[in-house]
PLY file of the C-alpha trace (Angstrom):
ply
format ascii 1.0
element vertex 69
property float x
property float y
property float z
element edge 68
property int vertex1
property int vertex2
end_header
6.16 -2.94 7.96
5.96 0.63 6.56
2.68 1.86 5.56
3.24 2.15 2.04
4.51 -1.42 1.78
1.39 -2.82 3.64
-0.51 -0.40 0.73
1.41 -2.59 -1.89
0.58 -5.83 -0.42
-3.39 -5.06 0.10
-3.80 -3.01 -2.96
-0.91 -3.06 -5.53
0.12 -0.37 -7.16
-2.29 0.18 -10.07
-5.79 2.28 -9.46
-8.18 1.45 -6.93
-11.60 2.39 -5.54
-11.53 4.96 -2.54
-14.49 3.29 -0.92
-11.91 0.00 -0.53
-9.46 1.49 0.98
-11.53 3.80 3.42
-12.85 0.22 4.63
-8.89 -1.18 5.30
-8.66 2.52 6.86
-11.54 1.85 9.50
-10.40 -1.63 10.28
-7.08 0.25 11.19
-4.75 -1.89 9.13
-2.37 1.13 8.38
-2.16 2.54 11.94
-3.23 5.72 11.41
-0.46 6.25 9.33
-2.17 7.15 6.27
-0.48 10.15 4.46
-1.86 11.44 1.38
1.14 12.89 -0.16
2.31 9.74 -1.00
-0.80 9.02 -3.53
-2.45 10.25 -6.15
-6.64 10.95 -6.46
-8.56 10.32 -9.36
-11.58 12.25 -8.03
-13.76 12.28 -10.95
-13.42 8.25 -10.97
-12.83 8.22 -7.05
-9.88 6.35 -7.35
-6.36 6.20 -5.71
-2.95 4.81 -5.99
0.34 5.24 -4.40
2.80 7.76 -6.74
4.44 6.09 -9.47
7.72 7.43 -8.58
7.91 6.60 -4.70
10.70 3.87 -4.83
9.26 1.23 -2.25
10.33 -2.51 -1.34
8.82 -5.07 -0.15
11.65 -7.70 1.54
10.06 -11.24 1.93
12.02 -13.31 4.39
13.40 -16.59 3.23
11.52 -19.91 3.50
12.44 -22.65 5.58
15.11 -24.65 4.96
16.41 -21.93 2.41
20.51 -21.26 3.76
21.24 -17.61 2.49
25.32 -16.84 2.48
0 1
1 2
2 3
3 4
4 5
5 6
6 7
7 8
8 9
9 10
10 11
11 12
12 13
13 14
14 15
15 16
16 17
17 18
18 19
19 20
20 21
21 22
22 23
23 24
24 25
25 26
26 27
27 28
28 29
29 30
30 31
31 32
32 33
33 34
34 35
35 36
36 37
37 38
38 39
39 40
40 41
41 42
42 43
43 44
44 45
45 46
46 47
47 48
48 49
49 50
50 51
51 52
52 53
53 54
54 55
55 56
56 57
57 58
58 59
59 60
60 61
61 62
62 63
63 64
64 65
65 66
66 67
67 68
């Protein structure tokens, strides 16, 4: 899973508190594969959120017992 789609999954894609995702950072759940030019920083609100215009998908496998053709 790509960094950006474990950023959608944990955070969404709307604004978000800096402090939460330096915690995520620290607990290593991206890898060290942070890279800021994919976001945008509200610092007067310390704030952050992936860029509105990075295309990104997240593929969910298919249940059990779901036959795909």
């Amino acid at each position: 899973m790509t960094p950006e789609q474990k950023w959608l999954l944990l955070h969404g894609s709307g604004w978000i508190d800096w402090v939460d995702v330096m915690r995520n950072v620290t607990l290593d759940v991206y890898e060290g594969q942070f890279d800021p030019k994919l976001f945008e920083f509200n610092p007067l609100l310390n704030r952050i959120r992936l860029k509105q215009y990075e295309s990104i998908r997240v593929h969910v496998a298919p249940s059990a017992g779901v036959h795909t053709i």
